[in-house]
C-alpha positions in Angstrom: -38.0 4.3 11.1 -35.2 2.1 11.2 -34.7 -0.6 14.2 -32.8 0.1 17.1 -30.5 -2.5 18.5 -28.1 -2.3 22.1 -25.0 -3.1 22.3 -22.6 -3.1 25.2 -20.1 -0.1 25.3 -18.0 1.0 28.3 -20.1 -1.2 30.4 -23.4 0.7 29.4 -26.1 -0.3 27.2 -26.0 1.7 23.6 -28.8 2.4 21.0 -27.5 2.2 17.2 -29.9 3.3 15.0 -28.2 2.8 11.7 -26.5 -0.8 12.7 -24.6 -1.5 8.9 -22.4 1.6 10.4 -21.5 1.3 14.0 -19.7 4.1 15.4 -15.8 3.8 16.3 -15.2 3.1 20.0 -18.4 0.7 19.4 -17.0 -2.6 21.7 -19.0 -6.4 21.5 -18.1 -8.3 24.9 -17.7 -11.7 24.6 -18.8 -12.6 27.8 -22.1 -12.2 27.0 -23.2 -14.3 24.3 -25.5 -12.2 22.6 -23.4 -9.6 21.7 -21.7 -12.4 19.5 -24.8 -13.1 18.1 -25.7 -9.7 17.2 -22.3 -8.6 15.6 -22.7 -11.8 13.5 -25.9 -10.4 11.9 -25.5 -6.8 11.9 -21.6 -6.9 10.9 -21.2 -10.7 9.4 -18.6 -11.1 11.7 -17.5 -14.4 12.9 -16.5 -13.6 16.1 -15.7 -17.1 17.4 -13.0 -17.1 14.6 -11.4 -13.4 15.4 -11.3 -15.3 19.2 -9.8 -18.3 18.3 -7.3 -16.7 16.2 -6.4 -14.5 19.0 -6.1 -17.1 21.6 -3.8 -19.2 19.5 -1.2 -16.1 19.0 -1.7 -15.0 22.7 -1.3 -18.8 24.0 1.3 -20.6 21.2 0.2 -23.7 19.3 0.5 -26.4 21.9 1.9 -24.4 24.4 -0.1 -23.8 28.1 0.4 -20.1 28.2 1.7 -17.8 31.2 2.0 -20.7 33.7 1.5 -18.0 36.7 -1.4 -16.0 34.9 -2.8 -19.3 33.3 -4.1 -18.8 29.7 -5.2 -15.9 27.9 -8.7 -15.7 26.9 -10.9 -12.6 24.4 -12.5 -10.5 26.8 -13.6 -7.9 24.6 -13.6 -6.4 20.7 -14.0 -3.0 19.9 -14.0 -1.3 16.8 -11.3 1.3 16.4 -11.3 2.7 12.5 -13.6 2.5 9.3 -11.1 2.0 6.4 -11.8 1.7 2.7 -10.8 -1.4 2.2 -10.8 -2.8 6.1 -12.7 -2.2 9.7 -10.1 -2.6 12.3 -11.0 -3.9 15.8 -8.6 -4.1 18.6 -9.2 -7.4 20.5 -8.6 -7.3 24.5 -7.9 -10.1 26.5 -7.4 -11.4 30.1 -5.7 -14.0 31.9 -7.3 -16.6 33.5 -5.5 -15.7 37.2 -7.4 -12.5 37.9 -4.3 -11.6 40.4 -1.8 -11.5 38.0 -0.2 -7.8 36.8 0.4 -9.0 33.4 -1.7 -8.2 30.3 -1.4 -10.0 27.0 0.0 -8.1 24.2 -2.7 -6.0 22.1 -4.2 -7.4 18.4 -5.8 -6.4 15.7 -8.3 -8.2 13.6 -8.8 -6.4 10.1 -11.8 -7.6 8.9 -12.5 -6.5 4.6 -15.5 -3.7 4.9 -18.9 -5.4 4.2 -20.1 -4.1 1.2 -16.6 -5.2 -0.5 -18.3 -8.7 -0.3 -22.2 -8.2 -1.5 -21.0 -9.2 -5.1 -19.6 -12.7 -5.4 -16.7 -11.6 -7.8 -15.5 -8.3 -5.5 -15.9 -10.6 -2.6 -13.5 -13.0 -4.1 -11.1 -10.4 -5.2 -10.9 -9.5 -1.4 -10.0 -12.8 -0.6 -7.5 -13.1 -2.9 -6.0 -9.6 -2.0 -6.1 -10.5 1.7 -4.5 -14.2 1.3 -1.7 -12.2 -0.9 -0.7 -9.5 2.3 -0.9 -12.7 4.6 1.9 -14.2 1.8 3.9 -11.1 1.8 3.8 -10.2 5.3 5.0 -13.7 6.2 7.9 -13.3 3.5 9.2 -10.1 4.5 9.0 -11.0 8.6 11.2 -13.8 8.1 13.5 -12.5 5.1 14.1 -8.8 6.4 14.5 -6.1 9.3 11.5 -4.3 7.8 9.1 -3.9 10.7 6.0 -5.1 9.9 3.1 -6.4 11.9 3.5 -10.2 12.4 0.5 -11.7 10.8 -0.6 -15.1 13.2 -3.8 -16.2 11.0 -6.4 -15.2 8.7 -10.0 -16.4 8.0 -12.0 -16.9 5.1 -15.4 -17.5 4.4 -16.6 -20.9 3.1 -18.1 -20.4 -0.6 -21.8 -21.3 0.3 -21.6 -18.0 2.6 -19.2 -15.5 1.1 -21.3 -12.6 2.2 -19.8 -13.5 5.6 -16.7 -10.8 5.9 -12.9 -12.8 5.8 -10.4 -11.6 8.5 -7.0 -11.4 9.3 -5.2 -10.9 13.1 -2.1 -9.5 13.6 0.2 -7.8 16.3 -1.1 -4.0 17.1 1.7 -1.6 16.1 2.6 1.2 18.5 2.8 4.8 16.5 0.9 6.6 14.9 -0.1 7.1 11.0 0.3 10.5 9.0 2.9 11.9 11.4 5.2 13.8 8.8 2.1 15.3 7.6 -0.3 15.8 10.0 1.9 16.1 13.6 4.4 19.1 14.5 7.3 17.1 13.5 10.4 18.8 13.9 13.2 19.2 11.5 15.4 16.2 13.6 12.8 14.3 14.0 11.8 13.9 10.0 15.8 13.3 9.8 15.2 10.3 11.9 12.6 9.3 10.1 14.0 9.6 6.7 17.4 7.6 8.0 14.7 4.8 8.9 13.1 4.7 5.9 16.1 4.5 4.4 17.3 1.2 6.0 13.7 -0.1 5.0 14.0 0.9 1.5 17.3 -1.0 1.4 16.0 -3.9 3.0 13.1 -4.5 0.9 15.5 -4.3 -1.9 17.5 -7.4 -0.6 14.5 -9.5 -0.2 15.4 -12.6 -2.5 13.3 -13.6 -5.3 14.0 -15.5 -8.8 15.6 -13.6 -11.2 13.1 -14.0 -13.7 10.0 -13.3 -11.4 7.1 -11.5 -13.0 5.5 -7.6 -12.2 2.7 -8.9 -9.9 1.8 -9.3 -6.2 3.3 -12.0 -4.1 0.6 -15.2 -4.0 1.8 -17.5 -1.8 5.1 -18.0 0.4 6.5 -20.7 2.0 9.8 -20.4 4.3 12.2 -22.7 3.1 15.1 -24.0 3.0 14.3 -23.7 0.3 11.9 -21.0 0.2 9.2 -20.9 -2.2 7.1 -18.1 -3.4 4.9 -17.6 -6.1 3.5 -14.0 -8.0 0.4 -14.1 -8.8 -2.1 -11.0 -10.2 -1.2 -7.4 -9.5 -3.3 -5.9 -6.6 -3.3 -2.1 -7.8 -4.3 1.0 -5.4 -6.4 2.3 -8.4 -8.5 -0.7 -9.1 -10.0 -1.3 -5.8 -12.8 -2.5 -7.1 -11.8 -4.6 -10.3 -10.2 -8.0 -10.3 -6.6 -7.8 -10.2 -4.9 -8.5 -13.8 -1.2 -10.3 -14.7 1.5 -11.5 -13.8 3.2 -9.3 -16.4 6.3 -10.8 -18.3 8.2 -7.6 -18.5 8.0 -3.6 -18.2 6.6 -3.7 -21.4 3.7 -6.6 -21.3 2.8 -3.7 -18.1 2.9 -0.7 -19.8 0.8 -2.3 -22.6 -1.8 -3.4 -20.0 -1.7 0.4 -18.8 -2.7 1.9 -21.6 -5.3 -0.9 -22.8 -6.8 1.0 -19.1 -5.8 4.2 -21.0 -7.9 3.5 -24.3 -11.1 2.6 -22.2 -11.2 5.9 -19.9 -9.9 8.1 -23.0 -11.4 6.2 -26.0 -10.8 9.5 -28.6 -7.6 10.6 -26.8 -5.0 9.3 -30.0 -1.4 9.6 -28.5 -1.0 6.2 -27.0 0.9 4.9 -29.9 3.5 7.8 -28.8 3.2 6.4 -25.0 4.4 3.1 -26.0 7.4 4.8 -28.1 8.3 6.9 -25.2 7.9 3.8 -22.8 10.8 2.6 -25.1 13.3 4.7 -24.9 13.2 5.6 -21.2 13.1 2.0 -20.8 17.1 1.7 -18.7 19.8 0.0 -20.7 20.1 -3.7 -19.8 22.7 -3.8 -16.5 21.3 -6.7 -14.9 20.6 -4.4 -11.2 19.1 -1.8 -12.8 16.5 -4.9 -14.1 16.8 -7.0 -10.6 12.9 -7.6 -9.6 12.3 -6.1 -5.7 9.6 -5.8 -3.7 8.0 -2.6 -3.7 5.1 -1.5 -0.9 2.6 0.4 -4.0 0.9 2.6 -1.4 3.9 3.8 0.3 2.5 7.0 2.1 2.6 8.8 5.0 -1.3 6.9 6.1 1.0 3.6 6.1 3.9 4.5 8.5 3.4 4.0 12.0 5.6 6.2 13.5 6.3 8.3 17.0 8.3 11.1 16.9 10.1 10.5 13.7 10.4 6.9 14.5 9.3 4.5 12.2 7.4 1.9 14.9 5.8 -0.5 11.7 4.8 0.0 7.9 1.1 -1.7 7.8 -1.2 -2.4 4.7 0.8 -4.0 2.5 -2.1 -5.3 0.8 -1.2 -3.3 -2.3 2.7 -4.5 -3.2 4.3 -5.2 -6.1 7.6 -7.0 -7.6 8.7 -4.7 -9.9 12.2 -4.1 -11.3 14.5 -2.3 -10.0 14.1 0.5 -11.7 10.5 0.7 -11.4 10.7 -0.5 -7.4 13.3 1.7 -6.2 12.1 5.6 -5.7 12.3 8.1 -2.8 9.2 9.1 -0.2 6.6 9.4 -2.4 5.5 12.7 -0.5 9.0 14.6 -1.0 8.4 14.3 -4.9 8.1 17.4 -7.2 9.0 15.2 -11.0 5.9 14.2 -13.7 2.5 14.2 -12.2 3.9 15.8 -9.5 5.6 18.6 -10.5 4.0 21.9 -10.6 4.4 22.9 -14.5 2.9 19.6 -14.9 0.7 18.7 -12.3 -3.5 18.2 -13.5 -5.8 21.4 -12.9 -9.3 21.4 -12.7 -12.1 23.2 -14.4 -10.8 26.8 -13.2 -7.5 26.4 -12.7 -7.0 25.0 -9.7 -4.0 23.0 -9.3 -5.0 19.1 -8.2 -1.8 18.1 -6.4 -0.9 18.9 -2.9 2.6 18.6 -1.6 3.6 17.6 1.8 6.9 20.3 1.8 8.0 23.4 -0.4 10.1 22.4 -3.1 13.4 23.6 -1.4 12.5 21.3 1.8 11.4 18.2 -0.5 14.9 18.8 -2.2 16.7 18.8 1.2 14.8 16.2 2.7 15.4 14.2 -0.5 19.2 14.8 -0.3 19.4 13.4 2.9 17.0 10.4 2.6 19.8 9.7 -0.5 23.1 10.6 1.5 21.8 7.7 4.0 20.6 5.1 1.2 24.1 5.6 -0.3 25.7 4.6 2.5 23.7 1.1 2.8 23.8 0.9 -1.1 25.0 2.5 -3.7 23.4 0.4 -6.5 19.6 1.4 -5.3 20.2 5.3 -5.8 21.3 4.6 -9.3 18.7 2.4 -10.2 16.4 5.4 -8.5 17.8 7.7 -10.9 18.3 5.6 -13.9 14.4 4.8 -13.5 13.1 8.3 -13.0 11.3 8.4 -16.5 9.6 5.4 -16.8 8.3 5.7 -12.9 7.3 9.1 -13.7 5.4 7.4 -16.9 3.9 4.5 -14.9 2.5 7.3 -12.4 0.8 9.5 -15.2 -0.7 6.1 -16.7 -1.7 5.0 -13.3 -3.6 7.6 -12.3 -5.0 8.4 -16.0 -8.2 10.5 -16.3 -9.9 11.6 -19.3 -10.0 15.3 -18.5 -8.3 18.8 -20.7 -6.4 19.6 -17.2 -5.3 16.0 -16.8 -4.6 15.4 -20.7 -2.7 18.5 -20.7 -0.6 18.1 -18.3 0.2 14.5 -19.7 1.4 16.3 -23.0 3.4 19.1 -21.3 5.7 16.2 -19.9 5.6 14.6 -22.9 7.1 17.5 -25.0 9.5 17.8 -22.0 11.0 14.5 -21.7 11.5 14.4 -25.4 13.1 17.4 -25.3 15.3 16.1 -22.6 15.9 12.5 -24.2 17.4 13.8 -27.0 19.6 16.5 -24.9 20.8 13.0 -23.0 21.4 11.5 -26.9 23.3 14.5 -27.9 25.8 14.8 -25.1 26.3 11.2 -25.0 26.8 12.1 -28.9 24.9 8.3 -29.5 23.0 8.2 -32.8 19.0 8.2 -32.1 18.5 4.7 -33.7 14.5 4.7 -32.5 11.2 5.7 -34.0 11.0 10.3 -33.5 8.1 11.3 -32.0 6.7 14.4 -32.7 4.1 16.1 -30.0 1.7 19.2 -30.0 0.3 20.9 -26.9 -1.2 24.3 -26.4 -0.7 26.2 -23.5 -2.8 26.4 -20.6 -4.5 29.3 -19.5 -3.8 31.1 -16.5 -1.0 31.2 -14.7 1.5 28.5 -14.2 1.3 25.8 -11.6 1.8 26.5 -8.4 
C-alpha cells in the first residue's frame, strides 16, 4: 500500500495517497516549514526559488515595497492545473502591515511536469524550450502591444541535480481559456474577439527581426538599443518529446527536414519525391513581404487565449513559436479553417470511416467569421492578408507534413489534396497563360469508401 503523506489545504490537514500526483486545489504554506520540505521531495520543487522569484517581482529590485503595507512576502502556493508540458501554481502573498486593504498582484509559477525531467536529454530539452519562451516573452513585451504575461524570472536546475524541476514566474492573466469553443459566446462577442486577434496578428507581424533570420525559435533576446536576438532550434508542438532540430536556412532546408520525419513514420510510403516537387511550385514568387521572416505563436488555439467575453485578456504558452516567413507565419484562427488537412473531402478517417477532424463552426460560420477577422486585418495591413493568401498552399502542405501518420485514412487523404492542388496549380498556370517550366507530377489515388467527409 502506498504511503500516505499530509499536507496543508484550506487550513486542514489532507491525506495524499498517490503523492507523484497531487490533486488541483492541493496548496503548500510556506509558513510552516515542512510543507517546503515535503513539496521538495514529493514534487522536486524548489520552493525557496518560486518565493524569491515572487518577492523580487512583487517588491522591485532594490526597491522597499508598499511603504504603507511594508513588503510583500509568499504566504501560500497552490496548485491550480496539470498540463502536458507544465504544473501551474498560483503563488499568494501578504504584506507585512496586516492592516493594510491592499493585496499584491496574483503570480504564476509554471514549473515543467516531473517526468519531462527523469531522462537527462528530455530534461535538457525542457530547459532549453523554457529559457526560449523566457527570450520570446521578453521580446514581444517590449517590441509590441500583444498582451502577454510579463515574465519576471525563471529557474533552472544546476547539472549535478537536473531531476530537480526548472521554473518560470510570471504575472497571472485574467480570462479564461477555450472561450470561443467551450463558453456560450455570442455572435458580438466572437466579433470582438476576432477584431482583437486581428490587431495581435498584425502586431506580431511588425515585431523586427534580421532579414535574413532563420525558421527556428527565438534563443536569446536582449533589449537594445541595439537589440539583439538570436534563433536557435525549432521547438515543435509535435515533437514534445524529441530534441528540437535547425535553424533552417530556408522553406526548403524545412520542408526537407519534414519529410526526412516523413520517411521514418512511412518508411514504404514512395511519394515524397512528389512532396518536394509540389513544395516547389507552391513555393510564392520572390516579393521580398511575401518572404519577410515574422514571428508566429505555432500553437495558436483557442486553449492559448485568455479571454472574457470575447475579450482577448493575454495569449499565454508561447513555448512553441516560430520565425517563419511571411508566408508561412501569416494565417487566420486556426479553428475557423476548412482548407488541406482540414477540409472535409480531405480530412484523415479512421478504421470505419469516421472522420478525424473536428471543427469549431459550420463551414458557412467559419467563412463569415473568417471574412470579418480579414475585413479588420485589412484595415491594419493590407500586405499580411496577401501574404495569407499567397501562402495558403505551402501552409496547408506544412500542416499535412506536420501532423504525418502512417495510416490508409491519413495517406489517403494526403493524396486526395495532392491530385487537387495539382489540378488547381495548373488551372492558376493556364489563366495566367505562363508556360509550366517545372518537373509534372503525376498522382494516383483511389477512392475512399463510404460516404464523403463530413
Amino acid at each position: 500500500m502506498a504511503s500516505r503523506k499530509m499536507y496543508t489545504w484550506d487550513g486542514r490537514e489532507f491525506a495524499v495517497d498517490d503523492v507523484s500526483v497531487p490533486p488541483v486545489g492541493i496548496s503548500y504554506s510556506i509558513d510552516q516549514a515542512i510543507d517546503g520540505q515535503t513539496c521538495l521531495q514529493d514534487q522536486k520543487i524548489y520552493l525557496g526559488t518560486t518565493c524569491e522569484l515572487a518577492e523580487k517581482a512583487l517588491n522591485g529590485r532594490r526597491s522597499s515595497g508598499n511603504q504603507e503595507a511594508g513588503k510583500a512576502s509568499v504566504s501560500e502556493v497552490q496548485l491550480i492545473d496539470h498540463g502536458k508540458q507544465y504544473d501551474i501554481y498560483e503563488i499568494h502573498s501578504k504584506y507585512e502591515n496586516k492592516n493594510t486593504t491592499d493585496t499584491p498582484r496574483p503570480l504564476v509559477a509554471r514549473v515543467v511536469q516531473s517526468f519531462h525531467t527523469e531522462d537527462p536529454i528530455l530534461g535538457q530539452h525542457h530547459i532549453d524550450k523554457m529559457l526560449s519562451e523566457v527570450a520570446v516573452l521578453a521580446m514581444i513585451f517590449k517590441t509590441s502591444l500583444v498582451p502577454v504575461p510579463r515574465c519576471y524570472g525563471h529557474w533552472e536546475p544546476p547539472r549535478r541535480d537536473r531531476k530537480v524541476r526548472p521554473q518560470m514566474v510570471m504575472d497571472k492573466s485574467g480570462g479564461r481559456s477555450d472561450e470561443w469553443t467551450r463558453s456560450p459566446l455570442s455572435n458580438d462577442s466572437k466579433i470582438r474577439m476576432l477584431h482583437e486577434l486581428a490587431a495581435i496578428h498584425v502586431n506580431l507581424a511588425r515585431i523586427p527581426f534580421p532579414p535574413t533570420a532563420q525558421i527556428g525559435s527565438v534563443q536569446s533576446y536582449r533589449h537594445g538599443p541595439p537589440a539583439q536576438v538570436v534563433i536557435g532550434p525549432l521547438f515543435e508542438p509535435i515533437q514534445v518529446f524529441s530534441p528540437a532540430t535547425g535553424p533552417f536556412a530556408n522553406y526548403e532546408a524545412y520542408i526537407m527536414h519534414l519529410l526526412q520525419r516523413v520517411r521514418v513514420h512511412s518508411p514504404n510510403y514512395g511519394g515524397w519525391k512528389d512532396i518536394l516537387v509540389l513544395a516547389r511550385r507552391i513555393l510564392p514568387s520572390d516579393i521580398p513581404e511575401l518572404h519577410r521572416p515574422m514571428l508566429a505563436h505555432t500553437d495558436f488555439e483557442p486553449r492559448n487565449i485568455l479571454s472574457t467575453d470575447g475579450h482577448v485578456d493575454a495569449v499565454i504558452d508561447w513555448e512553441f513559436h516560430a520565425v517563419l516567413p511571411a508566408f508561412l507565419a501569416c494565417h487566420y484562427p486556426v479553428w475557423s479553417l476548412y482548407e488541406g488537412r482540414l477540409d472535409p473531402q480531405f480530412a484523415p478517417r479512421e478504421l470505419f470511416g469516421e472522420c478525424s477532424v473536428m471543427w469549431a463552426e459550420k463551414r458557412a460560420d467559419a467563412e463569415r467569421y473568417r471574412n470579418i477577422f480579414a475585413q479588420e486585418v485589412k484595415k491594419l495591413d493590407p500586405t499580411y492578408m496577401r501574404a495569407v493568401k499567397a501562402g495558403a498552399p505551402a501552409r496547408q502542405l506544412v500542416d499535412w507534413l506536420q501532423h504525418w501518420e502512417d495510416y490508409p485514412g491519413y495517406l489517403e487523404g494526403f493524396q486526395r489534396w495532392m491530385v487537387h492542388m495539382l489540378k488547381m496549380l495548373d488551372k492558376w498556370r493556364a489563366r495566367r497563360a505562363e508556360p509550366l517550366t517545372v518537373e509534372t507530377v503525376t498522382v494516383t489515388v483511389s477512392e475512399p469508401a463510404g460516404d464523403q467527409a463530413r
